[in-house]
C-alpha positions in Angstrom: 23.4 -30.2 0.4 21.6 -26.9 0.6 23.5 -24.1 -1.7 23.3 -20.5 -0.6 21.8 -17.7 -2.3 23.8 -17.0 -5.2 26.0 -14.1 -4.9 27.6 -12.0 -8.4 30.1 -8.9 -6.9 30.5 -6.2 -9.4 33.3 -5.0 -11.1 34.0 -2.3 -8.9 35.6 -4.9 -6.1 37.9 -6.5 -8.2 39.3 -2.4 -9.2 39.1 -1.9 -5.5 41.5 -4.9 -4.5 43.9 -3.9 -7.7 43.6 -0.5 -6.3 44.5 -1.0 -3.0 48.0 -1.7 -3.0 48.9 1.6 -4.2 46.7 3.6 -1.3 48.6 2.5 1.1 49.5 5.9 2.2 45.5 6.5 2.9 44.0 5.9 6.5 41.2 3.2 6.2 37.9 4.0 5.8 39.0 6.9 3.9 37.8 5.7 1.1 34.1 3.2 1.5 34.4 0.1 -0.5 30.7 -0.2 -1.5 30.0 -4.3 -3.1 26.8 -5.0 -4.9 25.6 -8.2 -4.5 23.0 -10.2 -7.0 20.4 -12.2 -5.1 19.2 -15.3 -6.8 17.1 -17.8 -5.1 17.5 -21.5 -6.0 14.8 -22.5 -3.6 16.9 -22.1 -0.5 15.1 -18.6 -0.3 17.4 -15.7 1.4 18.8 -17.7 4.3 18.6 -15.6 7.9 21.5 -13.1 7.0 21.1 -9.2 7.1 21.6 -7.4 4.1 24.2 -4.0 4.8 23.6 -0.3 4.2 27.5 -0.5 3.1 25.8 -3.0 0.0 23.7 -3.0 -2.6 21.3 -5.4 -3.3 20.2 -6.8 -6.9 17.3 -9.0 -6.7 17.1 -11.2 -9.7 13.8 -13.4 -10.1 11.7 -14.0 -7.5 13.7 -14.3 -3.8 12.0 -15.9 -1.3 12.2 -15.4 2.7 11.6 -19.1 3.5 9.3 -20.8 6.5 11.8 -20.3 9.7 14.3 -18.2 7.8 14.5 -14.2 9.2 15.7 -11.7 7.2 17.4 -8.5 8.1 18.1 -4.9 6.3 19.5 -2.6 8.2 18.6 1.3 7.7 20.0 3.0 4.7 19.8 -0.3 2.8 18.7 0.0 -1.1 17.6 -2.9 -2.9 17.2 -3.1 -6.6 15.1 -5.7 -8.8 16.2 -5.9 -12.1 13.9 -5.4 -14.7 12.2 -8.1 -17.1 8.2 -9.0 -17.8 6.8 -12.6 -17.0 9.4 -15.5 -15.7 11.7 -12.9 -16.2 10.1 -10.6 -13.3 12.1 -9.7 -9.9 10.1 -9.3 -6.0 11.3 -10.1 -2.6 8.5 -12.1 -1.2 8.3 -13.7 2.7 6.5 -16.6 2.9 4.3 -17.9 5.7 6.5 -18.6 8.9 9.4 -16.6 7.1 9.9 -13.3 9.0 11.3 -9.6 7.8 13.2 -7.2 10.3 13.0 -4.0 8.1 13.8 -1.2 9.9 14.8 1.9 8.8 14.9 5.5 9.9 13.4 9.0 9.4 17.0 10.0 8.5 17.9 6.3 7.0 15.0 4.7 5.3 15.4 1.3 3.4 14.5 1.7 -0.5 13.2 -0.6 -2.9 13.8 0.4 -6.6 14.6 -0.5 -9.7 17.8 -1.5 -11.0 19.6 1.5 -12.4 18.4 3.9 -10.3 20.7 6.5 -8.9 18.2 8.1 -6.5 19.4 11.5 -8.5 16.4 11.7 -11.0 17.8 8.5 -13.5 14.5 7.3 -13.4 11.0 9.7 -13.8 9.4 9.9 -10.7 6.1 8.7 -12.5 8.0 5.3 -14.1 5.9 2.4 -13.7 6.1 -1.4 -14.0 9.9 -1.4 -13.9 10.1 -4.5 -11.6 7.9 -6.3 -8.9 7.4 -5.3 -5.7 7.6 -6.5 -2.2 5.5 -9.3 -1.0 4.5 -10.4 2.3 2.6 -14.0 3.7 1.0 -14.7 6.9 -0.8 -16.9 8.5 -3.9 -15.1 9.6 -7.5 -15.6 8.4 -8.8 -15.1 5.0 -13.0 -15.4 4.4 -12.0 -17.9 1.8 -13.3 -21.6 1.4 -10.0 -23.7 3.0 -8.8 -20.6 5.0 -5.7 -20.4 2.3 -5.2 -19.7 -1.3 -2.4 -18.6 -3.5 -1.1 -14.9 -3.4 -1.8 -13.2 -7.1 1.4 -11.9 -8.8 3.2 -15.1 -8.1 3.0 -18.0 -10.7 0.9 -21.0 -9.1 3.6 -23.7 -9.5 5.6 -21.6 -6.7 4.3 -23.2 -3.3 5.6 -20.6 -1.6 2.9 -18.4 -2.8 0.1 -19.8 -0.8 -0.5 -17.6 2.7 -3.6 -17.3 5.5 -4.4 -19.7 8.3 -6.0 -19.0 11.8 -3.5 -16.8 13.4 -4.2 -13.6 13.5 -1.8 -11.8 15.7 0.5 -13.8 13.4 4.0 -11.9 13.3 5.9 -11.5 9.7 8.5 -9.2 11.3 8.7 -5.2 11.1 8.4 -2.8 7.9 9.0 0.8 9.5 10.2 3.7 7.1 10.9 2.2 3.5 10.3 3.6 0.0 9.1 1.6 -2.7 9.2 2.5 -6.1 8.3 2.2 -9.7 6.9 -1.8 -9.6 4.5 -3.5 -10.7 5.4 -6.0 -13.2 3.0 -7.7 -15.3 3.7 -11.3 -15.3 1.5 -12.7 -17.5 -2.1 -11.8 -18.5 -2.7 -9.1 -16.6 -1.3 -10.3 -13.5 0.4 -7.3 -12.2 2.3 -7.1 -8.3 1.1 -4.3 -6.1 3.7 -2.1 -4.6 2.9 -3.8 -1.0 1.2 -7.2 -0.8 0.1 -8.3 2.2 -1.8 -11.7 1.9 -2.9 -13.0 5.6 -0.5 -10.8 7.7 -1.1 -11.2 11.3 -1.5 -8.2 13.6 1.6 -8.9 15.7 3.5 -7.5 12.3 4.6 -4.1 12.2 3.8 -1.9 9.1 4.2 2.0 9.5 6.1 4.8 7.7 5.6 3.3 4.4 5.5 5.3 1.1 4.9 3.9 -2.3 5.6 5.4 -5.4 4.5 4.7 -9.3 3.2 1.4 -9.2 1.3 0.0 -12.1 -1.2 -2.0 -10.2 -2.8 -1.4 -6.9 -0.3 0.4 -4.3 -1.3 -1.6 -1.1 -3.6 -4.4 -1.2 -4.4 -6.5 1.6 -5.7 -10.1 1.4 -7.3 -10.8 4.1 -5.2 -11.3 7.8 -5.6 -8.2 10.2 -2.5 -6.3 10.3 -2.6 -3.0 11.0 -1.1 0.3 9.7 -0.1 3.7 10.5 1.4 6.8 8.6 1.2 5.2 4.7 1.3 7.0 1.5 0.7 6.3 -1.8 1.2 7.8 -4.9 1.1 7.7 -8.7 -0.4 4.3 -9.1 -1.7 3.0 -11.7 -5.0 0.8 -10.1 -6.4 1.7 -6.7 -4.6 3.3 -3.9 -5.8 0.8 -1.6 -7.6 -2.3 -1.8 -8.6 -4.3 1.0 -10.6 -7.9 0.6 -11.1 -11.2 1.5 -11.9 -10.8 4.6 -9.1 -8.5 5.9 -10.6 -7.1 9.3 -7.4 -4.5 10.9 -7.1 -1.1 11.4 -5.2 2.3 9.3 -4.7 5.3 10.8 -2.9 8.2 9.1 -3.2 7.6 5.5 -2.1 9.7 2.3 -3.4 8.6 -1.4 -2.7 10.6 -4.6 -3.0 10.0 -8.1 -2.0 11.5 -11.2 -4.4 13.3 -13.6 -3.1 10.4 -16.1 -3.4 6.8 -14.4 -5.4 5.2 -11.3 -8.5 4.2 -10.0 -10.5 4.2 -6.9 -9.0 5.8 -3.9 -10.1 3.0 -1.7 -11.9 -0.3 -2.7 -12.7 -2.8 -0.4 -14.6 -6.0 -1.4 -15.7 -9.5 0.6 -13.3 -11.3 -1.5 -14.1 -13.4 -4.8 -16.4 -16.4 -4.8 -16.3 -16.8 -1.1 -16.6 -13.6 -0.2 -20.1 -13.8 2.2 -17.9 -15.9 4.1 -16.9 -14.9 7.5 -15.0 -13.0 8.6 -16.1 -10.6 6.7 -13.8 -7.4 5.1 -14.2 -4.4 8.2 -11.0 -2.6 8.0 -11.2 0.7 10.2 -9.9 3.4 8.6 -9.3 6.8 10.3 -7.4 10.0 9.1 -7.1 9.2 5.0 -6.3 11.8 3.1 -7.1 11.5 -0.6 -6.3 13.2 -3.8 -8.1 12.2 -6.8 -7.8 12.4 -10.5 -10.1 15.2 -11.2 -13.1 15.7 -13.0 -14.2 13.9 -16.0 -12.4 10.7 -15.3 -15.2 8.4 -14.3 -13.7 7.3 -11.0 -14.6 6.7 -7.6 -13.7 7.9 -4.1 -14.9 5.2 -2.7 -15.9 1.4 -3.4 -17.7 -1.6 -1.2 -18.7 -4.4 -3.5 -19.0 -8.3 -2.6 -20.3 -7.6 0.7 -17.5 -5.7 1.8 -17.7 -3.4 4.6 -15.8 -1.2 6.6 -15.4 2.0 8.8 -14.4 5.3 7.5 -14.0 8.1 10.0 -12.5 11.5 10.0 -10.9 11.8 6.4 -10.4 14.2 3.9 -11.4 13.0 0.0 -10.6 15.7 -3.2 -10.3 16.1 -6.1 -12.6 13.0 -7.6 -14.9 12.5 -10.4 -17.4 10.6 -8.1 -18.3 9.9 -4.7 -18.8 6.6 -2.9 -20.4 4.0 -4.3 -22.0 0.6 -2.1 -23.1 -2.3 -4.0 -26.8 -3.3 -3.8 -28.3 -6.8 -4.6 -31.9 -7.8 -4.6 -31.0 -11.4 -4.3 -28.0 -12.0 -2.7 -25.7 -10.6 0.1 -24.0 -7.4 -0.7 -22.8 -4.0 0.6 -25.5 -2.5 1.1 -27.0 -5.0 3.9 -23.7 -4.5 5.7 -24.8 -0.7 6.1 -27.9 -2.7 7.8 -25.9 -5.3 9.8 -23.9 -2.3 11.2 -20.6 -3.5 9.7 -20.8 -0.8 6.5 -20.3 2.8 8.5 -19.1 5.7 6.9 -19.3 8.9 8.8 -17.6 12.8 9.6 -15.8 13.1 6.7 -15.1 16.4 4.3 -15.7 16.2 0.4 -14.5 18.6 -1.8 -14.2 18.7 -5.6 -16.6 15.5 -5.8 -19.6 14.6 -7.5 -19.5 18.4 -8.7 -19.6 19.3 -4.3 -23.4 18.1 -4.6 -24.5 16.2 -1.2 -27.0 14.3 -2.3 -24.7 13.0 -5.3 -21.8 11.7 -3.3 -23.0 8.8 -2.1 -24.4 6.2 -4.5 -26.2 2.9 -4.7 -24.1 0.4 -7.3 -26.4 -2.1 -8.7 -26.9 -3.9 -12.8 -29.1 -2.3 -15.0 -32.5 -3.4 -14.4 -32.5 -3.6 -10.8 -35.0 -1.8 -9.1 -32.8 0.2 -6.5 -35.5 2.9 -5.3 -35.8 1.9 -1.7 -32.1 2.1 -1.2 -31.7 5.1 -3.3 -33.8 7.0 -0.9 -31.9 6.1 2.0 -28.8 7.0 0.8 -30.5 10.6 0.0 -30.2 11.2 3.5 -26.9 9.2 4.7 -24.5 12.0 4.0 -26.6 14.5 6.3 -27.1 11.5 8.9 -23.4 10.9 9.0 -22.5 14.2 10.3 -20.2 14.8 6.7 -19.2 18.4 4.9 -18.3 19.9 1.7 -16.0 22.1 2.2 -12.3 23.2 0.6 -9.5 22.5 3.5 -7.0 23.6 1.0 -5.8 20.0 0.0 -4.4 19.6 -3.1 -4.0 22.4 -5.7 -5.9 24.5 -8.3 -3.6 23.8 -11.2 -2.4 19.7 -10.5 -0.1 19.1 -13.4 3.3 18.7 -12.6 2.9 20.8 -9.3 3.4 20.2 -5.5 0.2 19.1 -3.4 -1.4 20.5 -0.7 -1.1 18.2 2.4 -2.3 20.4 5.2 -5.8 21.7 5.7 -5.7 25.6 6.3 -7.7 25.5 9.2 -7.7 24.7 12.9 -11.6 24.0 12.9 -12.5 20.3 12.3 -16.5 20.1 13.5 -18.3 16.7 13.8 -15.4 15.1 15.3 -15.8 11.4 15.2 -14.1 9.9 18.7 -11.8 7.1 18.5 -11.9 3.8 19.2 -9.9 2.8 23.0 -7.5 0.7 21.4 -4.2 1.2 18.9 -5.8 4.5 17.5 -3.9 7.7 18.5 -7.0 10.0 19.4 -6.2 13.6 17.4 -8.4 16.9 16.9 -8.3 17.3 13.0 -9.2 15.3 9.9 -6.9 13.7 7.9 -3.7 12.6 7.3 -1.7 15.9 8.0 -1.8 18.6 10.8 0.1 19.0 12.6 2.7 16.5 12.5 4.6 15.9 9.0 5.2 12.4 9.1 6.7 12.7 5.6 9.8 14.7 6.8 13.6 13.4 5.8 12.7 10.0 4.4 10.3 9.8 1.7 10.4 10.6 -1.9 7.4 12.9 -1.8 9.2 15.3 0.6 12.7 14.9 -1.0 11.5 15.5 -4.2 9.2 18.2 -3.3 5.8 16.8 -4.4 3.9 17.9 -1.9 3.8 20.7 0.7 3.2 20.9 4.0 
C-alpha cells in the first residue's frame, strides 16, 4: 500500500474550527482560513496534487516529484524548507519523467524560502544557506561517459538523483515567475545545492521569469540537457552566477547577475564537464543580452570563464564592475578552450566592459594555462580578439559609484548600442540595445529585487 505524503496542519486550524462556532454572525470568506501543511516524502514523492495559494507549504527533507507523478502550484503559492545541514537538509527536487507546472504571475509569483520567513524583512535579504533549493531532472543529453550520472547536492544512495538520457526536447513542465531565496545548504563536505539545478532538462521545459536570491553556492547551474531561458536574475550568491557544463548546449536570453562586494565568484563559467568532458556534445550555450555586476576591484575574480574545453557564444552584453576579464583555458597537450575558439564553437563578440581589468583592452581577455606552459602563440592572438570582436569600453551607467548597501543601476543611459551583433532566426527576440534592461523592466511587481528596491530602473 502506497502511503501519501505526510501532512502536519498547524495550530492555527484547530483555533480556527474552535473559533468558528462563535462567528456565526460573519459572512464566509470574511475571514481566510490559511492551513500550513508539512511535506514529508516517504518515497512516494509528492503525488500529482497541486499545492494552493490559500496554503502554505513546509518542505521537510528532501520531497521528490516522482517518474509519472505532475506537480502543480498555483500563483501566489509560498513554499518553505525548513532549515537543518546534512541528512537534515530540505529541497523540492523532480526527477526524470516527473513533471512541475509552476506558474505564477507578474502580480502572483510563486516563492521559495525559508521557513520563518514573513516576506516583511524577518530574514536579511543577503541570508545564505538557510535550506536547499529547487532541483530539476531530465532526460536530455549530458557529454558524460553512460549519458547519466547522479545530480550533486543529493546524497548518492537517493536513485532518484540520477538525470540525462537522449531526449532533448525532453519536457519537465513550466517554471515562469518564481522567487527563490536564501538556499544553499551544505550537505556534507562541501556539497552545497544551487539555487536552480537543472541536470539534463530538455528544451520542451519552460524556464523564464526566474530570480534567485542569496544562495550560498552557484545561483543556476546547468548539467548538461538543452533547456533554454529567458528574463533570469541572480543575485547575492555566494559561488558563480551561472555555471553551465557537461555538455549543456541551449540558449539564454535576457539575463541579470549581481554580486555582493562580500561573497561570489565568476559571473559566468562554463566548463566541458569533469573527466568526460571532450566528449560530445560539447558545452555551447548561446547567451545574448547578460547583464553583469561584479564584485569590484581587488577581489581576484573573473568575468568570464571556459575551462575543460567548454565553449560557448556570448553576444550583446553588458559586464561591470569586475576585478578581471575573461579568461579561456589553453593546453599544449590536450583539448581545451582555447581550440574551441579554433573549431568555431568558442565565440565571444560585441560586448561593453567597464570597470574590468582596470578598462585596459588588451588586459580583458586572457589565456588560462599552469605555470610553465609556454602560452606565447595564444597570448598574441588574444592581443587582438577584443578589437576583432567588435567589443567597447565604455560606462553605460550600470551599476553604481558607491555599491555598499545601495540600489543598482539596471538601465544603460543611452539609446546608442554600436556593433550590434544580429540574432540568431530562432527563439531569440531580436532587440536594438545591449543587455539585460532597456527598455522593458522585466523585474516589475514580482521579484524581490524590485520590491525591495535593490535596483533601479
Amino acid at each position: 500500500m502506497i502511503k501519501p505524503v505526510s501532512i502536519r496542519i498547524t495550530n492555527l486550524l484547530w483555533v480556527l474550527l474552535l473559533v468558528v462556532p462563535f462567528l456565526s454572525g460573519c459572512r464566509k470568506g470574511d475571514t481566510p482560513i490559511e492551513i500550513t501543511e508539512t511535506i514529508i516524502d516517504h518515497g512516494e514523492g509528492t503525488g500529482t496534487t497541486t499545492w494552493t495559494s490559500k496554503n502554505t507549504y513546509v518542505l521537510q527533507g528532501f520531497v521528490f516529484v516522482n517518474e509519472g507523478q505532475v506537480l502543480t502550484i498555483e500563483p501566489g503559492t509560498v513554499i518553505r524548507g525548513q532549515t537543518g545541514q546534512g541528512d537534515k537538509a530540505s529541497a523540492l527536487i523532480v526527477a526524470r519523467g516527473g513533471k512541475i507546472i509552476a506558474e505564477g504571475t507578474a502580480q502572483y509569483p510563486i516563492i521559495f524560502t525559508v521557513e520563518g520567513d514573513d516576506l516583511e524583512g524577518s530574514i536579511p535579504v543577503h541570508a545564505k544557506g538557510l535550506w536547499g533549493g529547487l532541483i530539476i531532472l531530465g532526460r536530455a543529453k549530458l557529454n558524460l561517459d553512460g549519458g547519466e550520472t547522479h545530480i550533486e547536492g543529493i546524497p548518492l544512495s537517493e536513485p532518484r538523483g540520477l538525470y540525462g538520457g537522449s531526449l532533448d526536447d525532453d519536457n519537465s513542465g513550466i517554471l515562469k515567475y518564481i522567487s527563490i531565496r536564501h538556499g544553499g545548504t551544505d550537505i556534507g563536505s562541501g556539497n552545497e545545492i544551487n539555487g536552480l539545478t537543472l541536470g539534463g532538462v530538455g528544451s520542451g521545459t519552460q524556464v523564464d521569469h526566474i530570480e534567485i536570491i542569496s544562495n550560498q553556492d552557484d545561483g543556476v547551474e546547468l548539467f548538461g540537457g538543452s533547456v533554454n531561458l529567458k528574463y533570469i536574475a541572480v543575485a547575492y550568491c555566494g559561488d558563480d552566477a551561472f555555471d553551465l557544463d557537461q555538455g549543456y548546449h541551449g540558449k539564454s536570453q535576457f539575463i541579470l547577475a549581481i554580486q555582493s562586494s562580500e561573497t561570489g565568484d565568476k559571473l559566468i563559467e562554463i566548463t566541458g564537464g569533469e573527466d568526460s568532458g571532450y566528449g560530445l556534445p560539447y558545452t555551447i550555450p548561446e547567451i545574448y543580452n547578460f547583464t553583469g555586476i561584479g564584485r569590484g576591484f581587488n577581489t581576484g575574480n573573473e568575468t568570464i570563464t571556459f575551462s575543460s574545453n567548454g565553449a560557448g557564444n556570448i553576444f550583446n552584453s553588458i559586464f561591470t564592475d569586475q576585478d578581471l576579464g575573461v579568461f579561456i583555458e589553453y593546453l599544449e597537450a590536450a583539448q581545451d578552450s582555447y581550440k574551441q575558439i579554433e573549431r568555431n564553437n568558442l565565440v565571444v563578440g560585441n560586448n561593453v566592459f567597464w570597470d574590468i581589468a582596470e578598462n585596459d583592452s588588451l588586459e580583458i581577455f586572457k589565456i588560462l594555462a599552469e605555470q610553465g606552459v609556454d602560452t606565447s602563440e595564444p597570448d598574441a592572438f588574444m592581443l587582438s580578439y577584443f578589437d576583432a570582436m567588435q567589443h567597447e569600453v565604455k560606462d553605460y551607467g550600470i551599476g553604481c559609484v558607491i555599491c555598499i548597501d545601495s540600489p543598482l543601476f539596471i538601465k544603460p543611459n543611452s539609446d546608442n548600442f554600436p556593433n550590434m551583433a544580429p540574432y540568431p532566426p530562432q527563439w531569440f527576440t531580436p532587440v536594438n540595445y545591449k543587455g539585460a534592461f532597456y527598455d522593458h523592466n522585466w523585474l516589475l511587481g514580482w521579484s524581490l529585487l524590485y520590491t525591495e528596491n535593490l535596483v533601479i530602473y
